[in-house]
C-alpha positions as CSV (number, residue, x, y, z in Angstrom):
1,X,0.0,0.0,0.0
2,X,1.1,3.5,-0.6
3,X,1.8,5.4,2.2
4,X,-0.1,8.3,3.4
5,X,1.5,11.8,4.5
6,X,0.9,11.2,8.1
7,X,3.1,7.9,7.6
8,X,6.3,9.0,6.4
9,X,8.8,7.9,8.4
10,X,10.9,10.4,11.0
11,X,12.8,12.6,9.9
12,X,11.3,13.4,6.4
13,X,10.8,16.9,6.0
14,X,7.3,16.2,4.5
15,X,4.7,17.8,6.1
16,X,2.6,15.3,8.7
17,X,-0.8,16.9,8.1
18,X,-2.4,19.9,6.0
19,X,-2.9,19.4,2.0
20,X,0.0,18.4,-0.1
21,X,-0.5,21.2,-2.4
22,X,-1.5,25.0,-2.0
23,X,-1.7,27.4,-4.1
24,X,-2.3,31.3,-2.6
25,X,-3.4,34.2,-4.7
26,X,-1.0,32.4,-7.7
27,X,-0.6,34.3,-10.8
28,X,1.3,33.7,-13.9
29,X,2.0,36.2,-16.4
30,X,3.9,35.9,-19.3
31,X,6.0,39.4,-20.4
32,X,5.2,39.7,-23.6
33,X,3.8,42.8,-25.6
34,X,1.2,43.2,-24.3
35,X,1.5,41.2,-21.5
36,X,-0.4,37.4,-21.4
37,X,-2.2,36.5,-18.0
38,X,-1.9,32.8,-17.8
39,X,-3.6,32.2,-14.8
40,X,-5.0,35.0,-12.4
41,X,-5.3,35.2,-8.9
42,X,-5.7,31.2,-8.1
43,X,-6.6,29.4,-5.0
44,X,-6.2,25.7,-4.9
45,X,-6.1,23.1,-1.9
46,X,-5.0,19.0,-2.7
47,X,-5.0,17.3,0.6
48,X,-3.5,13.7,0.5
49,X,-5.9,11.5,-0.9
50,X,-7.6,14.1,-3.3
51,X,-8.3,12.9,-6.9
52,X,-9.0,16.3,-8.2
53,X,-9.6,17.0,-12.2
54,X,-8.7,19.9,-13.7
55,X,-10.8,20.5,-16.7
56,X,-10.7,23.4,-19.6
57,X,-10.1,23.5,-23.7
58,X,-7.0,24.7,-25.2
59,X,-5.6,27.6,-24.2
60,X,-7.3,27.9,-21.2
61,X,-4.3,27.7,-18.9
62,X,-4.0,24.0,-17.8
63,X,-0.7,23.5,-19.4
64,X,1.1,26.7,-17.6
65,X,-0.8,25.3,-14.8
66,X,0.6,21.9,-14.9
67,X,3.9,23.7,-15.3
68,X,3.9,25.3,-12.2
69,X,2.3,22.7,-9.9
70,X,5.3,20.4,-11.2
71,X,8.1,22.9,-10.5
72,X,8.6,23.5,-13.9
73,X,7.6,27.0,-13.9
74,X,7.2,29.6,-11.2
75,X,4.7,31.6,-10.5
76,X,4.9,35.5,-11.0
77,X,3.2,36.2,-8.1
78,X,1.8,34.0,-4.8
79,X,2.3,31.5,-2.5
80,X,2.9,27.7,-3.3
81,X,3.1,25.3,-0.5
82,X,4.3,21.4,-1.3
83,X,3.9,19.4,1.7
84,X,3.9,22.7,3.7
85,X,6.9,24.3,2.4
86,X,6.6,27.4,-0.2
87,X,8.5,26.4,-3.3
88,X,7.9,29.3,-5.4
89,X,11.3,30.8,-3.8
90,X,13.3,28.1,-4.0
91,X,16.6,27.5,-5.9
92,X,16.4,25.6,-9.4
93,X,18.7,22.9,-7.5
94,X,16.5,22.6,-4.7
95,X,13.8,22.8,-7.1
96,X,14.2,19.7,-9.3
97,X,15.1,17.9,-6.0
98,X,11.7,18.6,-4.6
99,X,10.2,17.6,-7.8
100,X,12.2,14.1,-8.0
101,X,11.2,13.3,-4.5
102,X,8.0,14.5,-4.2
103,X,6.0,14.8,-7.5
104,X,5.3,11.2,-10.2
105,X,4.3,12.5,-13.8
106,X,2.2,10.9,-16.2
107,X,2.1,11.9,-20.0
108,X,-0.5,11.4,-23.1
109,X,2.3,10.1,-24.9
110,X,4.3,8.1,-22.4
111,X,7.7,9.3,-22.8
112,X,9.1,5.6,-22.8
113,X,12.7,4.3,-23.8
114,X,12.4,2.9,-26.9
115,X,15.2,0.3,-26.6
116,X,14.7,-0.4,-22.9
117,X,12.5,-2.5,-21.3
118,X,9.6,-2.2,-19.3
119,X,11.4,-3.2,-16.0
120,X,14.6,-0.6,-17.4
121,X,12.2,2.5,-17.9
122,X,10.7,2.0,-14.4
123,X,13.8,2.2,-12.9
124,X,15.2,4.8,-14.3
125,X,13.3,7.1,-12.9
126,X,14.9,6.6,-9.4
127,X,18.6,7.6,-11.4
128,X,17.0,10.8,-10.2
129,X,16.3,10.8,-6.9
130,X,20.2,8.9,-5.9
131,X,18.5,5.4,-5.2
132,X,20.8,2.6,-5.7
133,X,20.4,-0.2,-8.4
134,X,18.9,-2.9,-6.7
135,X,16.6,-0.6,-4.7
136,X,15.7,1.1,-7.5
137,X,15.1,-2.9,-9.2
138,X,13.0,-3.6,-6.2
139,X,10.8,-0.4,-6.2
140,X,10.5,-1.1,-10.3
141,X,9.0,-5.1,-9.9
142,X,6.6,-3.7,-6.9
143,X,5.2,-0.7,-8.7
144,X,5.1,-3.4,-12.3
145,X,3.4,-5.7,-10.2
146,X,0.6,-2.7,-8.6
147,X,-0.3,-1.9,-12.2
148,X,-0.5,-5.4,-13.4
149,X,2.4,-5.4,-16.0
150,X,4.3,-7.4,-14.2
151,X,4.2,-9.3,-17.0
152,X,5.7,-7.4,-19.2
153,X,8.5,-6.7,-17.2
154,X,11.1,-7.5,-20.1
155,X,9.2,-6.4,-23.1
156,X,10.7,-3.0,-25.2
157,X,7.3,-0.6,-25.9
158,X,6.6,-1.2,-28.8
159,X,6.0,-4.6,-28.2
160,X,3.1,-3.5,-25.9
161,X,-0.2,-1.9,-26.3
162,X,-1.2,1.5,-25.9
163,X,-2.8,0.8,-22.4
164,X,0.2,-1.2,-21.2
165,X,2.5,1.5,-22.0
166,X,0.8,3.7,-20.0
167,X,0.5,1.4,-17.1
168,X,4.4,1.5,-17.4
169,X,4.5,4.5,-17.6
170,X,2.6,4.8,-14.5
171,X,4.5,2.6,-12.5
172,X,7.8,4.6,-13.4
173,X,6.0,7.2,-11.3
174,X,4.9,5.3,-8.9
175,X,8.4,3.7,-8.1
176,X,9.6,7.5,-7.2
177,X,7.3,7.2,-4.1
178,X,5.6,10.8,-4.8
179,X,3.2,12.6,-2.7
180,X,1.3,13.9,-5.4
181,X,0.4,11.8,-9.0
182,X,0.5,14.8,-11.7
183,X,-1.7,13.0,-14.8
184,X,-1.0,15.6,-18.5
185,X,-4.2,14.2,-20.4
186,X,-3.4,10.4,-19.4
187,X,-5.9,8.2,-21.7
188,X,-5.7,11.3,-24.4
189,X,-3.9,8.4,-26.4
190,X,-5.7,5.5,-25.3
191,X,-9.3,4.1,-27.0
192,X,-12.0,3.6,-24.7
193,X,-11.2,0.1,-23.2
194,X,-7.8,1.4,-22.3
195,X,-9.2,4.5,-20.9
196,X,-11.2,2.7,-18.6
197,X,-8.8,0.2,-17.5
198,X,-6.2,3.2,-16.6
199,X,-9.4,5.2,-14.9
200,X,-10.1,1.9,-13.1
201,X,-6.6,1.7,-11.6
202,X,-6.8,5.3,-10.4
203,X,-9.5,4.6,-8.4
204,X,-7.3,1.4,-6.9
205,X,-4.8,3.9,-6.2
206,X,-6.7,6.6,-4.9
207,X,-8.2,3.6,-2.7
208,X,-4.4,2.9,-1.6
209,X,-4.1,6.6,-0.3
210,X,-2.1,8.0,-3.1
211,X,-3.1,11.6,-4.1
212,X,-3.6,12.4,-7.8
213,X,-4.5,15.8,-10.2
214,X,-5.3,14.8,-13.8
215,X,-5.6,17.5,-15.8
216,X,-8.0,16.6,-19.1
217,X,-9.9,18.3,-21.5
218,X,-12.0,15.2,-21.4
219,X,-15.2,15.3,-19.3
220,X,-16.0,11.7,-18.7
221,X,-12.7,11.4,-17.7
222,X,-13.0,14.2,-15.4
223,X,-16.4,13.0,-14.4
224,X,-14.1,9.5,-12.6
225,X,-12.1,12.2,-10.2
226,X,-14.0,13.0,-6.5
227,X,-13.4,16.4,-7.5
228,X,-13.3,18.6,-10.8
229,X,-12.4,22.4,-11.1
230,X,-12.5,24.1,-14.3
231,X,-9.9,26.7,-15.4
232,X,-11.4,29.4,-18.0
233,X,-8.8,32.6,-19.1
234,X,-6.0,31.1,-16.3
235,X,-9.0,31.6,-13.7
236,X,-10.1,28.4,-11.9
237,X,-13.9,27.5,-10.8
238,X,-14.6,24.1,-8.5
239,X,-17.5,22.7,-9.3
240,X,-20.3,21.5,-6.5
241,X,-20.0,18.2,-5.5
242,X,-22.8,15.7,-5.7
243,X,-24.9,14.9,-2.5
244,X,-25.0,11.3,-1.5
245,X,-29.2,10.7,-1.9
């Protein structure tokens, strides 16, 4: 099982309680001629074990959005809080260290080795984070065998489907240990049984305690998270949730 906040063991500097991520009053503008507000004034809470949906069309600010909640980007102005510690001023090197340790990513189109197999591309994400081969081996078979690719554990890419890819690619995040699943349009480049098979082992991880934001233009999709917000012009809305009858 995935290990809640609260469970991290002493002396990790992740915070015990509160959400995982918060964004304060976050803006992002872009210094062009004139000027492009990518997102404006945004408030948003994740506590562990939130499977939140951000939903909007093109250009409507998900991507710069996505950027910033995975330490790509920085906001221009704000607060952002991962795990209770604002990141916004933080150093590029501590930067990418938080985002190593503490954020999985999950792409439309995979971003798999080619010429590796499924067991290599898992572990390689942990090249990143300083974990030794064979713990890195052993975090790679557990998160293979989570996803149910287990498998497949010596097969290249593109000897495996579109859904099993992904599932790989999932469990390359997973192995990192993250505090926070970031999902960039996950099944955009699945058909509808893979869709549903990937949505269906969201909800087994969500179930596990693991925290996840997909962010989709796709509103059955969206419709699977507990919770959806929609950003419109870089400004985000939440919508109500439905009332158990």
């Amino acid at each position: 099982m995935f290990r809640r906040t609260a469970d991290r063991p002493e002396g990790d500097r992740r915070c015990a309680s509160g959400p995982v991520i918060d964004l304060l009053n976050v803006s992002r503008v872009f210094g062009t001629e004139p000027p492009v507000v990518a997102l404006s004034e945004i408030d948003l809470r994740v506590d562990t074990g939130d499977y939140l949906a951000i939903v909007g069309p093109s250009g409507s600010g998900k991507s710069t959005l996505l950027n910033v909640l995975g330490l790509l980007d920085r906001p221009s102005d704000g607060e952002f809080f991962l795990d209770g510690v604002d990141v916004a001023g933080l150093g590029d090197g501590e930067r990418t260290r938080w985002r190593a340790d503490r954020l999985g990513f999950v792409f439309q189109s995979f971003h798999l080795l080619p010429n590796r197999s499924a067991l290599e591309n898992v572990m390689f994400g942990g090249l990143y984070q300083g974990v030794d081969r064979k713990e890195r081996r052993a975090r790679a078979i557990e998160a293979l065998e989570r996803v149910g690719v287990a498998h497949r554990s010596a097969s290249l890419p593109g000897q495996m489907s579109g859904g099993e890819r992904q599932r790989v690619a999932i469990a390359r995040a997973l192995a990192m240990k993250p505090s926070v699943l970031l999902c960039d349009e996950p099944t955009g480049n699945l058909d509808s049984t893979n869709t549903a098979s990937v949505l269906d082992l969201f909800d087994s991880l969500i179930a596990d305690g693991l925290t996840i934001v997909v962010i989709t233009h796709d509103r059955n999709v969206a419709q699977r998270a507990h919770r959806r917000v929609t950003i419109t012009d870089g400004r985000l809305v939440e919508e109500p949730q439905a009332v158990a009858s």
